[in-house]
VEXKOLDREN-298166 format. One record per residue: residue number from 0; y, z, x of N, C-alpha, C in turn. Coordinates in pm, whole numbers. Layout:
REM residues N
[NUM [Y Z X] [Y Z X] [Y Z X]] ...
REM end
This chain:
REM residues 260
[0 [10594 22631 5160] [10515 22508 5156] [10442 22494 5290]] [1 [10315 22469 5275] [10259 22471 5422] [10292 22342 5469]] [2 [10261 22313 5615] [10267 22231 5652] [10109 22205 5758]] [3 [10089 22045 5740] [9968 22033 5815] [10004 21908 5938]] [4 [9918 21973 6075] [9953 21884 6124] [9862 21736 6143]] [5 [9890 21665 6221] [9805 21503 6214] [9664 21530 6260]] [6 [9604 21443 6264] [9463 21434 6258] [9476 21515 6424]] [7 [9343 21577 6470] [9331 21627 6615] [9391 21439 6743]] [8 [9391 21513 6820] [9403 21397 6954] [9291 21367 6976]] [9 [9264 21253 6989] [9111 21172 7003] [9103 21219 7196]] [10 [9020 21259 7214] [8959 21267 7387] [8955 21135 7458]] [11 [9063 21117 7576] [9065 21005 7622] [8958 20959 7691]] [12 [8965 20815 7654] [8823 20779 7696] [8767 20796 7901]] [13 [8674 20850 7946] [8654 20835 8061] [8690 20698 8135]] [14 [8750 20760 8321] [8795 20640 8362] [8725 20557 8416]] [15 [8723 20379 8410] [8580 20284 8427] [8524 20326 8549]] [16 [8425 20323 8611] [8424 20421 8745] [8422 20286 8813]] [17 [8461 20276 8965] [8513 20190 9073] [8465 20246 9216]] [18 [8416 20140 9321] [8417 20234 9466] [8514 20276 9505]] [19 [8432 20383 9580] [8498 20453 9659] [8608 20387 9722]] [20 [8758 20439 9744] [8883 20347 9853] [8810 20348 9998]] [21 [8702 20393 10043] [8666 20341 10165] [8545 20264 10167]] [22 [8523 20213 10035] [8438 20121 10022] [8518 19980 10050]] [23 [8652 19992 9913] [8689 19886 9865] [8745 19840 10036]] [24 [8820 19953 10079] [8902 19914 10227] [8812 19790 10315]] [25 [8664 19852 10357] [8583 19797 10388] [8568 19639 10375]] [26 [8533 19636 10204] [8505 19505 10152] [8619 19431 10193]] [27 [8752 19416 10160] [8864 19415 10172] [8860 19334 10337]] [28 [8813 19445 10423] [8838 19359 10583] [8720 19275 10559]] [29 [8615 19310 10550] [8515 19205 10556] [8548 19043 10503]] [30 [8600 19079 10397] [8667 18940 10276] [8739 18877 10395]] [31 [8857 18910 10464] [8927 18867 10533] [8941 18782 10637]] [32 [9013 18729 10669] [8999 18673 10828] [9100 18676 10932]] [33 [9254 18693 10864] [9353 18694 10933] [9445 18822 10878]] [34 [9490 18881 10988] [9587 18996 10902] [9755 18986 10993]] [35 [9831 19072 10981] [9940 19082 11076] [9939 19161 11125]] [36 [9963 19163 11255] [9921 19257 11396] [10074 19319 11418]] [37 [10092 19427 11397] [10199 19531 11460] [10173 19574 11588]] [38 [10233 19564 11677] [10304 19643 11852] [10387 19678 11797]] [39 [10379 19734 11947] [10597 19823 11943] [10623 19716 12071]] [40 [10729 19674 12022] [10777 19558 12132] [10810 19622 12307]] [41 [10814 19537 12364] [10835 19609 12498] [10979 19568 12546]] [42 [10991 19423 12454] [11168 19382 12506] [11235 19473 12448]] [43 [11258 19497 12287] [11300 19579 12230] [11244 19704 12214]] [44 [11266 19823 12318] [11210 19970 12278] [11233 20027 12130]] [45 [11118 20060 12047] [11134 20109 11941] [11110 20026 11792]] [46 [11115 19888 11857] [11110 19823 11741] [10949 19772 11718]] [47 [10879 19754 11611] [10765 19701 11588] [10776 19520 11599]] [48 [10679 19475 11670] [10657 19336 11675] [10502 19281 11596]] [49 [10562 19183 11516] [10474 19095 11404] [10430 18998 11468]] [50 [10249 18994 11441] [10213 18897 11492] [10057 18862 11370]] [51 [10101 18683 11350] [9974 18650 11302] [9837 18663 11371]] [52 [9737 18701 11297] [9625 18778 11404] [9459 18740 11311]] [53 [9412 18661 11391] [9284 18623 11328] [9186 18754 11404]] [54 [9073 18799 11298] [9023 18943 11369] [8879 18871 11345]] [55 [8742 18938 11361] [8654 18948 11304] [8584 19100 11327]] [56 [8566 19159 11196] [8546 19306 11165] [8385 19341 11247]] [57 [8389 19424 11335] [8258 19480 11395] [8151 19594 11295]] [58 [8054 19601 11349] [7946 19687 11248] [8029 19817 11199]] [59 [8130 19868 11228] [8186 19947 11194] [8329 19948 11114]] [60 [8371 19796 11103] [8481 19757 11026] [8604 19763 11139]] [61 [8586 19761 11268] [8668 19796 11344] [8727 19637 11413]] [62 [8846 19586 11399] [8898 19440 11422] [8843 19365 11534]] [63 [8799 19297 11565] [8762 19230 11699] [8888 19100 11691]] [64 [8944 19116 11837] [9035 18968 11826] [9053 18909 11942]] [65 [9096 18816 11953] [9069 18698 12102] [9203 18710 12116]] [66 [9249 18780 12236] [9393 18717 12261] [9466 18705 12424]] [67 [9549 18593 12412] [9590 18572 12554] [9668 18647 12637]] [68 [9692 18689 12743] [9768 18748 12807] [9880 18678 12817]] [69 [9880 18588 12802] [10044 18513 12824] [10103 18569 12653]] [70 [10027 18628 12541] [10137 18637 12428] [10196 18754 12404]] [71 [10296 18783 12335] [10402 18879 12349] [10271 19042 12329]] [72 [10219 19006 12181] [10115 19121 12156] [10072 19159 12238]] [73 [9992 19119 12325] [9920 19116 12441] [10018 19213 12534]] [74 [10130 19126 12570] [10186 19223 12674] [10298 19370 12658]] [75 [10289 19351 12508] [10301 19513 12409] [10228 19536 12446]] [76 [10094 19554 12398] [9980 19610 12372] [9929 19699 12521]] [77 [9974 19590 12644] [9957 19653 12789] [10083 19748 12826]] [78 [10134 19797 12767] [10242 19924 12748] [10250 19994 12706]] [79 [10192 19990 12543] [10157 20069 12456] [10054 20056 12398]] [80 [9896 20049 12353] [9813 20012 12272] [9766 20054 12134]] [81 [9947 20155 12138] [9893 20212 11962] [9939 20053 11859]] [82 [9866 20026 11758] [9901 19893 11655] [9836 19900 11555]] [83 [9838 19833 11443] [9804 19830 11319] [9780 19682 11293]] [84 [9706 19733 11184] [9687 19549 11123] [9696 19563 10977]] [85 [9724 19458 10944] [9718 19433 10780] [9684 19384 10743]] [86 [9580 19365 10646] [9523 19263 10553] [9508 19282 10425]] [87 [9523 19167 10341] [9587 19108 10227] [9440 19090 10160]] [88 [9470 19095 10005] [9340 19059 9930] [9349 18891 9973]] [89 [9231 18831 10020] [9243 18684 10029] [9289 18579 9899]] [90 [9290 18483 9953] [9304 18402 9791] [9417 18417 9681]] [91 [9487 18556 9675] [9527 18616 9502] [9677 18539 9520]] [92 [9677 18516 9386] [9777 18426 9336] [9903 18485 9265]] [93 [9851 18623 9195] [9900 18678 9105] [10025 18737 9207]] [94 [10047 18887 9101] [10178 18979 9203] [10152 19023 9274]] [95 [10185 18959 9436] [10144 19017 9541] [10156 19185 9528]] [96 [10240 19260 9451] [10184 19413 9452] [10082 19446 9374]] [97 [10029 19380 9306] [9921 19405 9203] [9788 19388 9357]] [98 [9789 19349 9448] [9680 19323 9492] [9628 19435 9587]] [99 [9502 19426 9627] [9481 19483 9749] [9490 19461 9854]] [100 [9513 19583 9952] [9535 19532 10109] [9522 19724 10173]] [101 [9494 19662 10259] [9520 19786 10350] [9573 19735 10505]] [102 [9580 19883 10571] [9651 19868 10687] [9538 20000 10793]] [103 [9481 19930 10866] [9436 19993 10996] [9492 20035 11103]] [104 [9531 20149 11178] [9576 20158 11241] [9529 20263 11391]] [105 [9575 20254 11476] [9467 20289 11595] [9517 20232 11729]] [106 [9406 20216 11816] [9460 20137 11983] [9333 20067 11998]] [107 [9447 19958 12025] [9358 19842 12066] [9342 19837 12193]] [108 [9224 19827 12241] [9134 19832 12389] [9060 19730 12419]] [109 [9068 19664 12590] [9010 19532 12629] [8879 19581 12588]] [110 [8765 19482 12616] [8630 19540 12561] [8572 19546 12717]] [111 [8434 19596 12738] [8405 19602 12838] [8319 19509 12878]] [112 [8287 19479 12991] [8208 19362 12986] [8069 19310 12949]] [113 [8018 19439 12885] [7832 19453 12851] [7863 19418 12679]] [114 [8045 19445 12633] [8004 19383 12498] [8085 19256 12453]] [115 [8111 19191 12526] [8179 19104 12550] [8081 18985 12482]] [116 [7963 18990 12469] [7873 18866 12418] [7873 18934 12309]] [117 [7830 19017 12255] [7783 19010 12082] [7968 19003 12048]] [118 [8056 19050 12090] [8166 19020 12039] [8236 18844 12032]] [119 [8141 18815 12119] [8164 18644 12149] [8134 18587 12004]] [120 [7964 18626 11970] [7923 18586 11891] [7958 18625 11723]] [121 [7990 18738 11698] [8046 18802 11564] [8211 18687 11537]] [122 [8328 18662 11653] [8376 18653 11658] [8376 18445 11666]] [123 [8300 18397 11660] [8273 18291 11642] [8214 18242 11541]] [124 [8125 18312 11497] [8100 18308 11334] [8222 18305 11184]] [125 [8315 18404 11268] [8415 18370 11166] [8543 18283 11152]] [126 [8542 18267 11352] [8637 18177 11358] [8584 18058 11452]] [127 [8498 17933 11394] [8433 17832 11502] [8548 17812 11543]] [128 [8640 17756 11545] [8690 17653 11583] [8779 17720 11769]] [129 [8757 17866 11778] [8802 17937 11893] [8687 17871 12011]] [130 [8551 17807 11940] [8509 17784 12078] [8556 17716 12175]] [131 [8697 17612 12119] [8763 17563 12188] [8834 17629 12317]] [132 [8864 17774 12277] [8999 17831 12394] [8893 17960 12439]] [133 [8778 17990 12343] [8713 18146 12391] [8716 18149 12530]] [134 [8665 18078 12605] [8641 18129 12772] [8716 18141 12812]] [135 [8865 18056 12795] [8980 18003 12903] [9000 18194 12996]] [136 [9067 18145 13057] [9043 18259 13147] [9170 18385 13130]] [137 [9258 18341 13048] [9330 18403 13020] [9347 18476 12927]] [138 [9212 18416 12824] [9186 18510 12635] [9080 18622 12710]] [139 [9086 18742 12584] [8976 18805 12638] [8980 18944 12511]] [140 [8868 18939 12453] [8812 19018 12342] [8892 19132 12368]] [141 [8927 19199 12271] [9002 19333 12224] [8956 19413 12121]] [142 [8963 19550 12115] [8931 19558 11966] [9003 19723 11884]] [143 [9040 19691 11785] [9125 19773 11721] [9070 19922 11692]] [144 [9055 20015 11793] [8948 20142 11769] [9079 20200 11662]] [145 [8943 20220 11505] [9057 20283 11377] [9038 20427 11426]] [146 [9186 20445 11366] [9204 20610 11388] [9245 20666 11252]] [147 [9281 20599 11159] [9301 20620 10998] [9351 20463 10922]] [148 [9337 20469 10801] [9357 20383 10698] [9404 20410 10589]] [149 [9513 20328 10545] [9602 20354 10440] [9537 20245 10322]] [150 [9479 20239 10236] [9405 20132 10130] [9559 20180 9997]] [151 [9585 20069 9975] [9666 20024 9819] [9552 19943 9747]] [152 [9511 19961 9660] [9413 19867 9539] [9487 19822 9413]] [153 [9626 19809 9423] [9702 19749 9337] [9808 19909 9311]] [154 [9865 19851 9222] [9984 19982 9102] [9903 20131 9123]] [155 [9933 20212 9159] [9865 20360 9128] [9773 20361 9178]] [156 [9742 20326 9277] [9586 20312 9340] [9611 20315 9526]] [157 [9609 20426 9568] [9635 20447 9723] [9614 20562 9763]] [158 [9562 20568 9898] [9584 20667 9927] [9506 20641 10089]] [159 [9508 20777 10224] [9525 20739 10301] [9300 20783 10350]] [160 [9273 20735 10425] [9117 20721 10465] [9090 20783 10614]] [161 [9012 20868 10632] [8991 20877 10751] [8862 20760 10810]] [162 [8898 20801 10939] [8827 20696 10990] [8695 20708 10995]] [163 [8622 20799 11026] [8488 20871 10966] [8452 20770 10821]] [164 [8512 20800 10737] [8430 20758 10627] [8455 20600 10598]] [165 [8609 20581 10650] [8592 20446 10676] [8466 20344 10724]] [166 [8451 20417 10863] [8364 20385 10924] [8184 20372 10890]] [167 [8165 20481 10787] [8024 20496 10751] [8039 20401 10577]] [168 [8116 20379 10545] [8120 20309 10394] [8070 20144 10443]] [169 [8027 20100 10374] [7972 19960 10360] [8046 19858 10287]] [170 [8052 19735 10297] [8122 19591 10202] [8033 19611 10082]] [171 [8112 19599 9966] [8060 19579 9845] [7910 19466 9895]] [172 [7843 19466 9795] [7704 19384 9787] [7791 19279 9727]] [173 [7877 19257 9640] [7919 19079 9595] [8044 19051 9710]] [174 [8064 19135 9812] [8163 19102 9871] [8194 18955 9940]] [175 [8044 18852 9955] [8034 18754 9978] [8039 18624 9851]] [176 [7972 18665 9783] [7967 18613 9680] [8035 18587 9551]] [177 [8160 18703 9547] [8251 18724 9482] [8414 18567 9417]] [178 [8443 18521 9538] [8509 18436 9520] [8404 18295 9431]] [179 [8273 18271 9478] [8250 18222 9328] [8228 18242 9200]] [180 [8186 18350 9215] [8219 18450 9091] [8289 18423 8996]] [181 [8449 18424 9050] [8523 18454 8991] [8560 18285 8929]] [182 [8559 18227 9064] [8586 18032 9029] [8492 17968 8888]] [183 [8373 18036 8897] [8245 17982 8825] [8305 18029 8649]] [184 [8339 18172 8657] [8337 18239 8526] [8529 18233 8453]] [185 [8602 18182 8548] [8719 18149 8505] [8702 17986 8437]] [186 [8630 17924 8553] [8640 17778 8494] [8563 17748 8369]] [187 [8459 17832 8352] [8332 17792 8264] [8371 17845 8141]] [188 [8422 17972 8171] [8407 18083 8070] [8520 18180 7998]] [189 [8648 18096 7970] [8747 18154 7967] [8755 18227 7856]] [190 [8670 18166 7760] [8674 18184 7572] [8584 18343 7610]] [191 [8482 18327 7690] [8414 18466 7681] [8507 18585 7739]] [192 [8574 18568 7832] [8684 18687 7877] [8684 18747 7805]] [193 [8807 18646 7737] [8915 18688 7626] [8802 18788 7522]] [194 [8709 18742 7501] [8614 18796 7372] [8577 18930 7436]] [195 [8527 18971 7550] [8550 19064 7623] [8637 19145 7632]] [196 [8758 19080 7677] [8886 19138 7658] [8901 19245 7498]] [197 [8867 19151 7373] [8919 19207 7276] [8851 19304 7219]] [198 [8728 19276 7255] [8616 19372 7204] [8524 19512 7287]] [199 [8548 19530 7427] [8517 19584 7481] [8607 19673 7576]] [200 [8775 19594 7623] [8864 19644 7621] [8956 19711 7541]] [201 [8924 19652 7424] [9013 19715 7270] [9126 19693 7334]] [202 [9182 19512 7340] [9318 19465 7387] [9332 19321 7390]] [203 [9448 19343 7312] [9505 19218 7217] [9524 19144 7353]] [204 [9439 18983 7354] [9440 18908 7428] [9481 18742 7371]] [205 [9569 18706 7425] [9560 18528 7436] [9495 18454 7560]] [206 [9462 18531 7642] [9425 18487 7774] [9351 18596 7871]] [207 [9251 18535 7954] [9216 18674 8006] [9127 18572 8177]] [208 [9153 18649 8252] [9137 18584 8382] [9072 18665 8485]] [209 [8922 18679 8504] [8888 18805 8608] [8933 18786 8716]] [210 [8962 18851 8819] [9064 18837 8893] [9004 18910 9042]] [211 [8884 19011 8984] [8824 19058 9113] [8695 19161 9022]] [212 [8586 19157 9136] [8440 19167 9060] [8388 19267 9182]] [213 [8346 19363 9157] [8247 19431 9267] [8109 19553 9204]] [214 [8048 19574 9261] [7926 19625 9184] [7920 19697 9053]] [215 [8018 19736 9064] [8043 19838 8896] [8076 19764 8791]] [216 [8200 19666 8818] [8242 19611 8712] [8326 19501 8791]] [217 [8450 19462 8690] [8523 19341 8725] [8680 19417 8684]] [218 [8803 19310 8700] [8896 19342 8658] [8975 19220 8618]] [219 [9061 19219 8488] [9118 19105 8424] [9245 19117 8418]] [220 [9292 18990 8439] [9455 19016 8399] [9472 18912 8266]] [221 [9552 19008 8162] [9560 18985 8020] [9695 18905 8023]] [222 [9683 18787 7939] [9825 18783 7893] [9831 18736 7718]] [223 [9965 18866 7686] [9949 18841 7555] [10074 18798 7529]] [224 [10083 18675 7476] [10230 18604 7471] [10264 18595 7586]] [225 [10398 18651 7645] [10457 18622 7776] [10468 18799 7838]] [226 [10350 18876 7797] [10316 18996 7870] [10184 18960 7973]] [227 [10236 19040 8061] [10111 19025 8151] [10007 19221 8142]] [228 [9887 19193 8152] [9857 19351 8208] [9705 19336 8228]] [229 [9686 19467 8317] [9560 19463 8397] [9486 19513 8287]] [230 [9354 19500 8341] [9221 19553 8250] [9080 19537 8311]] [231 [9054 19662 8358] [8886 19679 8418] [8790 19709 8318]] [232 [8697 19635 8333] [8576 19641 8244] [8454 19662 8356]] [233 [8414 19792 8318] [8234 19882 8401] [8112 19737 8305]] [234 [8057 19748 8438] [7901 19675 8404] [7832 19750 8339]] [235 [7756 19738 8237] [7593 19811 8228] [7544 19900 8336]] [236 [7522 19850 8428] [7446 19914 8567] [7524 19841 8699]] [237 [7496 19905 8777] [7525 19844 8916] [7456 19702 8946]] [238 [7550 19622 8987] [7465 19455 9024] [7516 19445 9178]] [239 [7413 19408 9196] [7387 19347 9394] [7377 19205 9430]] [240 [7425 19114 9338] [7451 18969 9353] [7485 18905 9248]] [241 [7475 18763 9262] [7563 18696 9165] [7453 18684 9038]] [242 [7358 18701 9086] [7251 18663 8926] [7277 18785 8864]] [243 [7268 18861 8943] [7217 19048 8843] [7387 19009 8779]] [244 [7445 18995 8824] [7582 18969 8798] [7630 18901 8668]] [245 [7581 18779 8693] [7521 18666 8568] [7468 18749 8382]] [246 [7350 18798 8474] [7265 18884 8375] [7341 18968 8308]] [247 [7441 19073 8352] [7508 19180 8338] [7607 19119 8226]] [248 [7725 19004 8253] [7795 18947 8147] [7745 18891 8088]] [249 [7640 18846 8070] [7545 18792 7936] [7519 18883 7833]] [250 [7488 19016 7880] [7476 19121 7784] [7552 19186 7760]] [251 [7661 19213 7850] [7830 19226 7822] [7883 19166 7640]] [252 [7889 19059 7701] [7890 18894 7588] [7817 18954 7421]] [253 [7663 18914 7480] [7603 19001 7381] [7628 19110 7290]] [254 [7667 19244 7347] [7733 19312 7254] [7826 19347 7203]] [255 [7965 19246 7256] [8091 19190 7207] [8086 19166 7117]] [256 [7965 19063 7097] [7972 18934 6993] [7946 18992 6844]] [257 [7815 19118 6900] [7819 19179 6797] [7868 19265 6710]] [258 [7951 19322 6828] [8036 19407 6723] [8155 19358 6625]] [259 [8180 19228 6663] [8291 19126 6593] [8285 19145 6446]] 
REM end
């Protein structure tokens, strides 16, 4: 009796394409404002010391930070100047491992005194409220020269960056614009997700929540009943702001609707 086997294996579908990890790393510091600053302590030899650390990222993504000589970092840092920083996807609510973050790491060096003004100024833009302590005589610009980067972009998604390409990659184009993005099309538009979700993800949705958006596409977190799970959906084309952006899930929408 012969036997036949099941239909062939269907060809898995191609994966949604996403930037580059030394893009996202990039966007990632740019988004940011505060990370946690690693030394190696000087009381304790050997041990790493944690410190909250407001930065602002230079033309090269490289940390700029104001700090006093009277604080512990500071007088690590004048013993040893190898350190790291970390920063967190801003804002995310969800599982802190589901998110992005990376970690920079390198030596941090006083700045010299010819760049001491545009670092004044980059560094006041992101944090006004330092114009209060910037001059005092005891703060004084630093900045984190990267020597490699470790990027996590959630579950299965890592790996380590040199500093080279770190350095030459750019912030997403919605990297500014992104957090309304996401406020505008969660609050407005929840019914369209989900319709998204079911028809373009091919995935059983009760709920669907974009959760992070950058030129290619977006990414949703599904919940069906009391399951949770991720889901990236590719744009049409590449978008460079919030309208092309706009435009892009309208026709998204559009051919959801139709295939219903």
């Amino acid at each position: 009796m012969s036997q036949h086997a099941g239909p062939p294996p269907q060809p898995e579908a191609p994966p949604v394409p996403e930037p580059p990890y030394a893009e996202r790393a990039r966007t990632l510091v740019h988004r940011g404002r505060t990370g946690a600053l690693a030394t190696c302590s000087r009381r304790h030899p050997g041990h790493p010391f944690g410190s909250v650390m407001p930065y602002a990222p230079d033309g090269r993504g490289q940390p700029l930070v104001l700090i006093s000589t009277m604080a512990v970092h500071t007088q690590n840092l004048h013993a040893d100047p190898r350190a790291s920083l970390l920063v967190t996807e801003p804002g995310w609510t969800g599982d802190p491992l589901a998110a992005g973050r990376v970690t920079l790491l390198g030596r941090m060096a006083a700045l010299a005194a010819d760049e001491t003004a545009q670092a004044r100024t980059v560094y006041l833009t992101r944090h006004p409220n330092a114009v209060h302590w910037v001059d005092f005589d005891d703060f004084g610009f630093h900045r984190l020269d990267v020597a490699e980067v470790y990027f996590v972009g959630g579950f299965a998604a890592m790996d380590w960056i040199d500093s080279d390409a770190y350095a030459l990659a750019t912030p997403d184009p919605l990297a500014d614009a992104a957090p309304g993005i996401l406020e505008h099309v969660n609050r407005d538009h929840p019914d369209a997700l989900v319709t998204l979700a079911r028809a373009l993800g091919r995935t059983e949705a009760d709920q669907a929540t974009m959760v992070a958006v950058d030129r290619l596409g977006f990414r949703l977190r599904i919940r069906r009943g009391d399951r949770l799970q991720a889901l990236r959906l590719p744009f049409p084309r590449e978008v460079r702001s919030a309208e092309e952006t706009r435009a892009a899930l309208v026709e998204m929408l559009r051919v959801a609707r139709a295939g219903d």
